[in-house]
SERO-4910 file (N, C-alpha, C, O; in steps of 0.05 Angstrom, whole numbers):
BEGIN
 pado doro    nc1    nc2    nc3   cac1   cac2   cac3    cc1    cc2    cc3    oc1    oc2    oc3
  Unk    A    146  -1393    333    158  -1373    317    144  -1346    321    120  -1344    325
  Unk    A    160  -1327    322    144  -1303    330    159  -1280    310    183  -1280    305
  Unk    A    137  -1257    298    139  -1243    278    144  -1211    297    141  -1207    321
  Unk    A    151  -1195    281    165  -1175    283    142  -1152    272    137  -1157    248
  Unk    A    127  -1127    283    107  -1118    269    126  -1088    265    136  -1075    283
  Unk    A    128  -1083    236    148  -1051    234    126  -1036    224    135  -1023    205
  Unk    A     97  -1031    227     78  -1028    228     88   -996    237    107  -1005    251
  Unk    A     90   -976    239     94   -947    253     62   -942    260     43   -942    245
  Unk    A     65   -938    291     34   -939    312     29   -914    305     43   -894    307
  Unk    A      8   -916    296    -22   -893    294    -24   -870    304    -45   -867    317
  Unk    A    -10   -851    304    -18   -824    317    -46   -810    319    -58   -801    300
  Unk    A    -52   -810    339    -80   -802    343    -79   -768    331    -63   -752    341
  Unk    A    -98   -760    310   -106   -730    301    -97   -712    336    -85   -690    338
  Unk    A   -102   -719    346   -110   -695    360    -83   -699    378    -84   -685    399
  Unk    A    -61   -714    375    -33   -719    392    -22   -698    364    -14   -676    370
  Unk    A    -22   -706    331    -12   -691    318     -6   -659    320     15   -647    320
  Unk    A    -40   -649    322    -46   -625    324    -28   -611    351    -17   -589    351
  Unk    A    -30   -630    371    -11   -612    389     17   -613    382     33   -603    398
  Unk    A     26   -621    362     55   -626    362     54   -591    353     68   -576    366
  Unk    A     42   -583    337     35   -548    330     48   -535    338     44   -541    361
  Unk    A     70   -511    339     70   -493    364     59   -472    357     54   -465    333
  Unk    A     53   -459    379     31   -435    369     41   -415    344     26   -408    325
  Unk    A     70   -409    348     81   -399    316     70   -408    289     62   -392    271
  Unk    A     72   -442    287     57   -455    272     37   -448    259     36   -439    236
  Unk    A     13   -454    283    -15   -450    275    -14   -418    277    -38   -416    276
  Unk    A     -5   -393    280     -9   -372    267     -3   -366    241    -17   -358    222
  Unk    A     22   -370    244     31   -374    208     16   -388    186     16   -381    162
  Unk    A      4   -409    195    -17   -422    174    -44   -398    180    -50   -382    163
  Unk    A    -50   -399    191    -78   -378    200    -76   -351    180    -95   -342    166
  Unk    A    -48   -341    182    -48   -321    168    -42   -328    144    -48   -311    128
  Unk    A    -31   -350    133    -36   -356     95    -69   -353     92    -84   -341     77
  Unk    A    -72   -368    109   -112   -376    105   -126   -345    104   -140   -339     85
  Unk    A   -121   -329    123   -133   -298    116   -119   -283    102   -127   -260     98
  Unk    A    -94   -293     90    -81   -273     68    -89   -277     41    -85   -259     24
  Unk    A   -103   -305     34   -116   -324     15   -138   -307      8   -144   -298    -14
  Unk    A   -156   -304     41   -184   -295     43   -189   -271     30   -210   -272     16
  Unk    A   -171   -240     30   -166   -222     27   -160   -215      2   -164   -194    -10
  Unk    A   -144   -246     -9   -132   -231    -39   -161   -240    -56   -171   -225    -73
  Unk    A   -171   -266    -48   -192   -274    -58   -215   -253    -65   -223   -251    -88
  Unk    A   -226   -235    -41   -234   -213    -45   -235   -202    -67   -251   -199    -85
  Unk    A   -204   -193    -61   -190   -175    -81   -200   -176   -114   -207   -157   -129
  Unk    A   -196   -206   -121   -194   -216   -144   -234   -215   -165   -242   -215   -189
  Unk    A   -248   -214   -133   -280   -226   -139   -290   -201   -141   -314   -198   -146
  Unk    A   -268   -172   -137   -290   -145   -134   -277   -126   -166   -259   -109   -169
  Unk    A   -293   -136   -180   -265   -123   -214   -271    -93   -204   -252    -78   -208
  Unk    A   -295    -79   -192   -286    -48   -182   -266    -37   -171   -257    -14   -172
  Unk    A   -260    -56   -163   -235    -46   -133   -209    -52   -159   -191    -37   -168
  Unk    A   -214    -75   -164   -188    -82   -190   -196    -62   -212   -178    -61   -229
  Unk    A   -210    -51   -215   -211    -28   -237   -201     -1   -228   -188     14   -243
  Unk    A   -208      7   -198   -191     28   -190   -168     33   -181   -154     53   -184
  Unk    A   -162      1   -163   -131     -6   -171   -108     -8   -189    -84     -5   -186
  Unk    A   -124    -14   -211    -97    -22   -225   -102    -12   -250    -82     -3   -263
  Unk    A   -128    -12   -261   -127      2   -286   -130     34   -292   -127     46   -313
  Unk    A   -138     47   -262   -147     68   -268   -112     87   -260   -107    103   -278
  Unk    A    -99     86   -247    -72     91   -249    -58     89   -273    -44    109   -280
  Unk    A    -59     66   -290    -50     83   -323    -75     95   -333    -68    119   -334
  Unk    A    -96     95   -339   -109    111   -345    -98    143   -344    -91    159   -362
  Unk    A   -100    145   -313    -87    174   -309    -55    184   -311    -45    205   -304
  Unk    A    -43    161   -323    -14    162   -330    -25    168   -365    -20    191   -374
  Unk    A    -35    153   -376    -41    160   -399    -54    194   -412    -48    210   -430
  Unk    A    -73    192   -393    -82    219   -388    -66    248   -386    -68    268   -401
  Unk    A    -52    243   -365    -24    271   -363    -12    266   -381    -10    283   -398
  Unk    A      0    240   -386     26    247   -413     15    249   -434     31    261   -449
  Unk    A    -10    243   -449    -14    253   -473    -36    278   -479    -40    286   -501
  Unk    A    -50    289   -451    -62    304   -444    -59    323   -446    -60    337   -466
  Unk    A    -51    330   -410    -43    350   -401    -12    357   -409     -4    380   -413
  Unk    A      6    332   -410     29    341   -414     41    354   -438     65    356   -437
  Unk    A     30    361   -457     45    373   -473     50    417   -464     65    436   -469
  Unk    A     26    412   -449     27    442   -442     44    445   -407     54    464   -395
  Unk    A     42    419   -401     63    428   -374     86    418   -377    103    421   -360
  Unk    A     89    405   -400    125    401   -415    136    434   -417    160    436   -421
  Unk    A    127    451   -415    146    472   -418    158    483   -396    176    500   -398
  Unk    A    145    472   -366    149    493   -342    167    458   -337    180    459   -316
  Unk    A    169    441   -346    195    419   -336    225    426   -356    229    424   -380
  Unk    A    242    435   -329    265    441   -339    287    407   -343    294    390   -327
  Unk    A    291    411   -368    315    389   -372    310    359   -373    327    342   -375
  Unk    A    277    355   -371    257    326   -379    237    327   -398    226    347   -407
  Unk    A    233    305   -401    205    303   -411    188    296   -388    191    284   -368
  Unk    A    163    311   -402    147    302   -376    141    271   -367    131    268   -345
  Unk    A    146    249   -385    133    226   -375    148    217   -349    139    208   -328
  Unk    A    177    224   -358    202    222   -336    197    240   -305    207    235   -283
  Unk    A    181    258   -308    178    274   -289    154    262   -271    154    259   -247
  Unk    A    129    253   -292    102    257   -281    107    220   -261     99    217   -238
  Unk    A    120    199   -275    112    176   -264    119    167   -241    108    146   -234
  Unk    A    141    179   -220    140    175   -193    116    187   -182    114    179   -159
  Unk    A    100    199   -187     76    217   -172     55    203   -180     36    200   -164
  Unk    A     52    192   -204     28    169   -210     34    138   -200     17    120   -201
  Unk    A     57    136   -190     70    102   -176     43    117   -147     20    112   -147
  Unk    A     58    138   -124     47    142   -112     25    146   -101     18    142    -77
  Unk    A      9    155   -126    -20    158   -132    -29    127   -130    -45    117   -113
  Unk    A    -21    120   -143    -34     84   -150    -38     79   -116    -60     74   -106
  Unk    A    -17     80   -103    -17     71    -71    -42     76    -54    -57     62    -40
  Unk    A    -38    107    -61    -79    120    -54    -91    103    -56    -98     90    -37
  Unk    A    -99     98    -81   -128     78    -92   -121     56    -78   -137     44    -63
  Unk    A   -100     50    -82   -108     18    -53   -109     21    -31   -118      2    -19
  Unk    A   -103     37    -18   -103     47     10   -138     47     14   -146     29     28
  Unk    A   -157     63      3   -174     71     -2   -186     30      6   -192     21     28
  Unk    A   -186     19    -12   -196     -2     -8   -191    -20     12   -209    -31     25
  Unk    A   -162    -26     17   -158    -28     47   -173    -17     74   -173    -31     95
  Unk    A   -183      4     73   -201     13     92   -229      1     88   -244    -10    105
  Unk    A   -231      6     70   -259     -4     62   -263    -33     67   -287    -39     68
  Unk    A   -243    -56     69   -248    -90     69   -248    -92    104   -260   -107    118
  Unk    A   -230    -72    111   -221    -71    151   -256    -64    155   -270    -83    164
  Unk    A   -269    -37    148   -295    -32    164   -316    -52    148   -332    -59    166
  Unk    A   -322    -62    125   -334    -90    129   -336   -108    152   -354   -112    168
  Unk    A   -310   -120    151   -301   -134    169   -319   -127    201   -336   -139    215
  Unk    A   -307   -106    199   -314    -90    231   -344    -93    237   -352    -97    259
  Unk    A   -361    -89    212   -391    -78    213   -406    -99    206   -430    -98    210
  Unk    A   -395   -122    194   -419   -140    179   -415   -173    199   -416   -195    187
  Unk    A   -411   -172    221   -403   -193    241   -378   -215    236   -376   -235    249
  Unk    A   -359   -206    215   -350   -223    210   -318   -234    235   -310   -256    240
  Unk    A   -309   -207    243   -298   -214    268   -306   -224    294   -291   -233    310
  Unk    A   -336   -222    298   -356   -234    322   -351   -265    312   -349   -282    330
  Unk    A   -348   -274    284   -341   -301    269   -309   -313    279   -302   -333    291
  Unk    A   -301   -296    272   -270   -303    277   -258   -303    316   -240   -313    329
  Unk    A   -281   -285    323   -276   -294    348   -283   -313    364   -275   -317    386
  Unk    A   -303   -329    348   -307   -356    362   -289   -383    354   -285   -406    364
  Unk    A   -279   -370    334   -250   -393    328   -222   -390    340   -212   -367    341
  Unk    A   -206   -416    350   -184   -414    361   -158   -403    345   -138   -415    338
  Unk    A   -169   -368    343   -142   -356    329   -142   -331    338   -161   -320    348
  Unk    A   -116   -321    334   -114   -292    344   -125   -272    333   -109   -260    318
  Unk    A   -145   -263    335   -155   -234    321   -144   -217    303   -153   -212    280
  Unk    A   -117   -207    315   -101   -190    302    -86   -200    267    -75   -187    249
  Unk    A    -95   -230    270    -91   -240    251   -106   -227    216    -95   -224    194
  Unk    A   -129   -222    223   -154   -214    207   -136   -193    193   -130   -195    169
  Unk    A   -128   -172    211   -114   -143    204    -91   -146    183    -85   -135    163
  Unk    A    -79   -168    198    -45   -175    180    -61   -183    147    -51   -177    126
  Unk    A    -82   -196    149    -92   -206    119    -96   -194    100    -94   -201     76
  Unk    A   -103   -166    113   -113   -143     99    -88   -125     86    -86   -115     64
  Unk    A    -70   -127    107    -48   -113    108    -30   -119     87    -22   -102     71
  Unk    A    -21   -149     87    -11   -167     71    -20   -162     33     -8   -154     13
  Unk    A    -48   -173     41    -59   -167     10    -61   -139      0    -63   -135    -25
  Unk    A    -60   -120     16    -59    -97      2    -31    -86     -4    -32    -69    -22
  Unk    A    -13    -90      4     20    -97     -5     18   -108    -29     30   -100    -49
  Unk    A     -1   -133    -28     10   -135    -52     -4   -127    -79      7   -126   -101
  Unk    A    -24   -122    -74    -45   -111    -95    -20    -73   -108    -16    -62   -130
  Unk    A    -14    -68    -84     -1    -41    -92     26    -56   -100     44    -40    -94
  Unk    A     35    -75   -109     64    -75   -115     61    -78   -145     76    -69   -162
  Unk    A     37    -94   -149     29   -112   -175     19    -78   -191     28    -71   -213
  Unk    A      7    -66   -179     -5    -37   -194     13    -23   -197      7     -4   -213
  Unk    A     41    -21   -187     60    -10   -192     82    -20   -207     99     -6   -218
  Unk    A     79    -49   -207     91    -58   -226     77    -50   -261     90    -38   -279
  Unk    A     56    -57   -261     37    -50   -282     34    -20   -288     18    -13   -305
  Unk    A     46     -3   -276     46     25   -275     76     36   -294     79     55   -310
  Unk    A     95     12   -281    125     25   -291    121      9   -319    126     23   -339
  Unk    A    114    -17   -323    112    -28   -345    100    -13   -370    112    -12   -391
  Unk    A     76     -2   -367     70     26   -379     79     43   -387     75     51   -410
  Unk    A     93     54   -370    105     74   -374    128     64   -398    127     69   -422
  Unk    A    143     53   -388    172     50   -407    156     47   -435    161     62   -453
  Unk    A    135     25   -437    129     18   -461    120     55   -475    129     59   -498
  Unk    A    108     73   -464    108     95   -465    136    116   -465    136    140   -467
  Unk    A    152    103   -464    176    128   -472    194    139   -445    212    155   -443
  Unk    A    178    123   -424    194    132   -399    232    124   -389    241    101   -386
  Unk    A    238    134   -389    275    124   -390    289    134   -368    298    157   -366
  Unk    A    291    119   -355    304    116   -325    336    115   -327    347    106   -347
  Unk    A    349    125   -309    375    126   -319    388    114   -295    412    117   -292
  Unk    A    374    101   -279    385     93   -255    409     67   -256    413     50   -273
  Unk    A    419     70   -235    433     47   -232    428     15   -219    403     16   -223
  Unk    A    431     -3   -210    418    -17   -201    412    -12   -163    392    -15   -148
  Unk    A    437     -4   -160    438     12   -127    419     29   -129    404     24   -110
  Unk    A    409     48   -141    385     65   -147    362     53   -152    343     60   -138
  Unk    A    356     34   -169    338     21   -175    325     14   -141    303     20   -133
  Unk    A    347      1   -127    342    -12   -109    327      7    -86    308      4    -70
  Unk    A    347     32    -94    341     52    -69    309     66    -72    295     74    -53
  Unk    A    302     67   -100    274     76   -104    261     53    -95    251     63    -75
  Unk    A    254     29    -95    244      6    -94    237     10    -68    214     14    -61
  Unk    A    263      7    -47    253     13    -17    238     31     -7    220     25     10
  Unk    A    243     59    -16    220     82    -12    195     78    -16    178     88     -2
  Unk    A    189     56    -42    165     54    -44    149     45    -39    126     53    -41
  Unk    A    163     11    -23    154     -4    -11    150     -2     22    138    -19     35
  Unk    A    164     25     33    164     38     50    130     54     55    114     48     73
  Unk    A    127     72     38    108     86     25     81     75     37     64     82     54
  Unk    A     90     42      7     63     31     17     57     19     39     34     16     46
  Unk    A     77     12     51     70      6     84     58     16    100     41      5    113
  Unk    A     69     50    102     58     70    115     32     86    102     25    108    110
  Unk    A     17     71     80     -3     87     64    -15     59     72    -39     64     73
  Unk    A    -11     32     79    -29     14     83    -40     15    111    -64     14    116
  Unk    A    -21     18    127    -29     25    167    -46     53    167    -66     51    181
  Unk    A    -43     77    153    -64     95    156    -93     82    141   -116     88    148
  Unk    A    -88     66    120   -120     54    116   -134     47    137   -156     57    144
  Unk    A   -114     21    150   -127      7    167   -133     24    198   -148     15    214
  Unk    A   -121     47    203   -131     58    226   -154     71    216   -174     63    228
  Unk    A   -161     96    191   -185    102    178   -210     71    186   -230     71    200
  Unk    A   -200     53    174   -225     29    173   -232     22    195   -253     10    198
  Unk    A   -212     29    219   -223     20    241   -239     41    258   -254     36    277
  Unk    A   -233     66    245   -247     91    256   -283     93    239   -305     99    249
  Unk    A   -276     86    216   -302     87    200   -323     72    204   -322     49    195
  Unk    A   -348     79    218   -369     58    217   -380     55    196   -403     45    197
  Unk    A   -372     61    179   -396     42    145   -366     44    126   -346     59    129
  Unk    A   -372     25    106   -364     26     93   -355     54     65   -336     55     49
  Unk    A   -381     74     71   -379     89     53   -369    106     64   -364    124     48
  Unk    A   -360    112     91   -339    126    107   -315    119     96   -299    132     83
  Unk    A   -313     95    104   -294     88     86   -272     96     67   -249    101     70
  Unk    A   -291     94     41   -291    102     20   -277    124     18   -254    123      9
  Unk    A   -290    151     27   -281    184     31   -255    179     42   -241    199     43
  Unk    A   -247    162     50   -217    164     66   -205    172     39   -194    194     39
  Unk    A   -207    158     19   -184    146     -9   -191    179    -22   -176    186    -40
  Unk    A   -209    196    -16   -208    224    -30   -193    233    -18   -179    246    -33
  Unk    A   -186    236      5   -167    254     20   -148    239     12   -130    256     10
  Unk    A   -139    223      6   -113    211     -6   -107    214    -25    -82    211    -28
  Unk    A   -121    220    -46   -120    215    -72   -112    246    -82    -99    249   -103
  Unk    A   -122    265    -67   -124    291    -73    -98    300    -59    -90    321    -67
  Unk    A    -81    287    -39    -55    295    -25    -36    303    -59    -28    325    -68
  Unk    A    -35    273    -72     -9    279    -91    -12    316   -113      7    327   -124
  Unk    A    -38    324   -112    -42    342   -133    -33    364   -120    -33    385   -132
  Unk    A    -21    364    -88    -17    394    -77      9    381    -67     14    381    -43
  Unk    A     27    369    -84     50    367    -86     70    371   -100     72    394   -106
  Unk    A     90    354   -110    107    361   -138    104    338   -156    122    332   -172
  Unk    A     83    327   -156     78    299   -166     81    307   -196     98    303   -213
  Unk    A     54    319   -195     51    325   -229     63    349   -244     63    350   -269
  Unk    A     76    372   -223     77    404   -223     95    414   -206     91    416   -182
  Unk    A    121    422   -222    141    435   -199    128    454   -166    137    476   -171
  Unk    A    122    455   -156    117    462   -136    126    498   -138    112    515   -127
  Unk    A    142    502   -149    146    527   -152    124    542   -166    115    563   -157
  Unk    A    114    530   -188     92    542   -204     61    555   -185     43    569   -195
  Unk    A     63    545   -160     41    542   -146     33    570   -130     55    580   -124
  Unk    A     13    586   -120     18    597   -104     27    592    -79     31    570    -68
  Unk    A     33    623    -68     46    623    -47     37    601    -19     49    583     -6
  Unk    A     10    612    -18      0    583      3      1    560      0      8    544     17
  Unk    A     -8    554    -26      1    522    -34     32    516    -35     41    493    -34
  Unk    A     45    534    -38     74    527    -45     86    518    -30    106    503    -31
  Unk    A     72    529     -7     92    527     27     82    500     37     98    486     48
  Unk    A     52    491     35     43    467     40     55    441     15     60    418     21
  Unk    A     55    448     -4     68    425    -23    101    421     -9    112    399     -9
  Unk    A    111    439     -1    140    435      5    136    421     29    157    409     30
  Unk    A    124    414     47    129    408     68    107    391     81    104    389    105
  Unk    A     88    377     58     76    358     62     92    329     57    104    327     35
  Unk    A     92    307     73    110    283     67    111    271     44    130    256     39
  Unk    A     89    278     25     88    266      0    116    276    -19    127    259    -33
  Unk    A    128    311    -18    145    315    -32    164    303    -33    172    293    -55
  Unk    A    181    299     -3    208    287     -7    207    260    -13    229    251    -19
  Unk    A    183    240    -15    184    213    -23    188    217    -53    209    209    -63
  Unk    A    170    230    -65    175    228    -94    192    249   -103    190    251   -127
  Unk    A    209    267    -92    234    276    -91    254    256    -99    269    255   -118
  Unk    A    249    237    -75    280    223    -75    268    194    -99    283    180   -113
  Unk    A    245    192    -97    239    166   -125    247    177   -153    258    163   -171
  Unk    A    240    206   -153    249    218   -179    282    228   -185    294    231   -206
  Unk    A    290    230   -163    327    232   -163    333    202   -173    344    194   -194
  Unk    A    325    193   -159    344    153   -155    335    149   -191    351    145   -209
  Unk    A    306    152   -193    305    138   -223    320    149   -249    329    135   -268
  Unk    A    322    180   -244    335    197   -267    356    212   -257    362    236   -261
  Unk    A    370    194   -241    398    212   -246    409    228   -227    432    227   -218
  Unk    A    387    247   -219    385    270   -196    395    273   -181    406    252   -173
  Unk    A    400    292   -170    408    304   -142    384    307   -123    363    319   -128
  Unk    A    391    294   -101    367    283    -84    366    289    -60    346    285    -45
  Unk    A    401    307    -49    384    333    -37    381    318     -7    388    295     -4
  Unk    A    372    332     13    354    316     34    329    312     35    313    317     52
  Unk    A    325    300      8    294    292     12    290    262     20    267    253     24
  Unk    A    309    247     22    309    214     28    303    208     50    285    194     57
  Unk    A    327    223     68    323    221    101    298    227    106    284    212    119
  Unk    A    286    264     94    261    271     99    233    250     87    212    248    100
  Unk    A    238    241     70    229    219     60    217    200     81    194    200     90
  Unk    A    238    182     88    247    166    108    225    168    137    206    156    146
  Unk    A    242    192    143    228    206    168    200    212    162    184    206    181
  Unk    A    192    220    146    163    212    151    142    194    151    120    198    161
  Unk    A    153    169    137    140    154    137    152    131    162    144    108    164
  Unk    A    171    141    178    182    122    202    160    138    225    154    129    247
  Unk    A    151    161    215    130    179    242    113    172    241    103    159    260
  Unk    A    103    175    221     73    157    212     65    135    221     44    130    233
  Unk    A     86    118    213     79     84    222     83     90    257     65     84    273
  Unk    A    107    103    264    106     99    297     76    120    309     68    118    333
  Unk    A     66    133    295     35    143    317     12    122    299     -7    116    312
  Unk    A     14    112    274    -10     96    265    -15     75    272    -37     70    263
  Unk    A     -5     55    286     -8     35    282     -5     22    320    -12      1    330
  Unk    A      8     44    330    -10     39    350    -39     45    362    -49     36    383
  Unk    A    -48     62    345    -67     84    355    -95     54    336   -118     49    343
  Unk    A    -80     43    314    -93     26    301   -100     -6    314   -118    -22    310
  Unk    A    -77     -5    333    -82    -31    348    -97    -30    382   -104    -48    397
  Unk    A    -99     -2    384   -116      8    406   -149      2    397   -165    -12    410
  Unk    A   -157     15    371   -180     21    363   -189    -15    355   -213    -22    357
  Unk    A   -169    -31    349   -180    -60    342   -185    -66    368   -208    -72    373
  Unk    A   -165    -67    394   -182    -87    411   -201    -69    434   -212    -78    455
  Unk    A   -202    -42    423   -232    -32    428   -254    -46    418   -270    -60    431
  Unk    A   -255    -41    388   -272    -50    377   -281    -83    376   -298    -93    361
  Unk    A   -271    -93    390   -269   -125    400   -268   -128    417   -262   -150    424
  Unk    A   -272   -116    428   -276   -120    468   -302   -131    470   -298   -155    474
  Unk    A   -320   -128    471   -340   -128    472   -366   -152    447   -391   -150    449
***
C-alpha cells in the first residue's frame, strides 16, 4: 500500500527572497525609512513644537494681536480670513527648516556610510525624509485650518475650490520640501542647517501674507509682487473666499514647476557627490 504525501515542499528562505523584484524590495525599504524619519519626527517634541504648535501660536498672535490694527487697511474681510493662507504657508517654512536639518545629520554623523553597506539604494534615505516631511506639513496644516475655523475663519469655497487650494498647497509643500533637501545637502553641520528655515521663514513677511502689499514701500512693494510666495497665496486666498484670482494660479503654478525643475536635480547631483566617496 502506498501513501500519498500533500505535504507542500519547503521553500528554502533564500529561493523566497529572490522571488522579490527589485520594485519590491525598494518599496518595502522605503516604508522602513519613511517609518525611520517619522519616528524621528515624533522622538524630537522641538521640532514638533516648531512644527506644529508654533504656527497657531502665530495665527493666534496676528488675529488677536496685531490684527485689530491691520483690520483697517483689509478691504471687505476680516482679518482672520485674510491672514490664514499666509500662516498655512508659513507652517511649510518651519518644516522645511527641519527637513534640512535630518538630510545634513544624515550626511555628517556616518549614517549613510551605514546605509551604504546595506543592499539598498541610497537615494532611498532622501525619499524618507521627503515623504515624512509631507507629511508632518499636511498634519500642521491640517491643525492650522482646524484653528482657525474654531477661531471665526469662514471660507466660502466650493468643493472644486476646496480642492483647487488643496493642490497648490500640496504643490507648495513639495517644492518647499526639495529646496530643504538641496540646503541639507549643501550644509555641513547641522546648525547650517538650521539658518536655512530663517531665510524661509522671513520670505512670507515681504509678501501679502499678512499685509496687502500695497501698504509697503516702494522697494519692498516691487519685490513682494514678484516673489513666488505672492501668487501661491493669491490664488489659496481667492479659491478659499470667493475671489477673483486673477493670474496668480498659473503664476503660482509656474513657480513652483521652476523650482522643482532646477532643485532637485542640482539636489540629486550634490547626493551622489556626497556619496561617492
Amino acid at each position: 500500500m502506498t501513501t500519498t504525501d500533500l505535504t507542500p515542499p519547503l521553500v528554502p528562505a533564500s529561493s523566497r527572497a529572490g522571488r522579490r523584484t527589485r520594485l519590491g524590495w525598494s518599496v518595502g525599504d522605503s516604508i522602513v525609512l519613511i517609518g525611520r524619519s517619522m519616528r524621528h519626527s515624533l522622538r524630537a517634541p522641538d521640532s514638533l513644537l516648531i512644527g506644529v504648535a508654533l504656527p497657531v501660536l502665530l495665527l493666534l498672535l496676528f488675529t488677536y494681536v496685531f490684527g485689530g490694527a491691520i483690520e483697517a487697511g483689509i478691504a471687505h474681510s476680516d482679518y482672520i480670513d485674510y491672514v490664514v493662507p499666509g500662516v498655512i504657508l508659513l507652517t511649510a517654512g518651519f518644516a522645511a527648516g527641519q527637513t534640512a536639518a535630518g538630510i545634513t545629520n544624515d550626511m555628517t554623523t556616518g549614517v549613510i556610510d551605514r546605509f551604504r553597506s546595506l543592499p539598498i539604494n541610497n537615494w532611498i534615505v532622501v525619499l524618507g525624509h521627503v515623504v515624512a516631511s509631507m507629511v508632518r506639513n499636511l498634519v500642521s496644516t491640517t491643525l492650522v485650518i482646524v484653528v482657525a475655523l474654531l477661531m471665526g475663519f469662514s471660507p466660502t469655497a466650493s468643493l472644486l475650490e476646496w480642492l483647487g487650494a488643496i493642490g497648490m498647497i500640496i504643490l507648495f509643500i513639495l517644492m518647499m520640501t526639495f529646496v530643504a533637501v538641496m540646503f541639507g545637502l549643501l550644509a555641513k553641520s547641522v546648525d547650517a542647517a538650521f539658518g536655512f528655515s530663517f531665510f524661509i521663514v522671513f520670505l512670507p513677511y515681504v509678501s501679502s501674507a499678512f499685509v496687502p502689499t500695497e501698504t509697503m514701500p516702494s522697494v519692498l512693494h516691487g519685490f513682494a509682487e514678484h516673489q513666488p510666495l505672492t501668487p501661491i497665496i493669491e490664488t489659496v486666498r481667492g479659491l478659499l473666499m470667493g475671489m477673483p484670482i486673477g493670474d496668480s494660479a498659473w503664476q503660482g503654478v509656474l513657480w513652483c514647476v521652476a523650482i522643482l525643475a532646477v532643485v532637485i536635480p542640482i539636489s540629486g547631483r550634490l547626493f551622489r557627490r556626497r556619496t561617492a566617496s
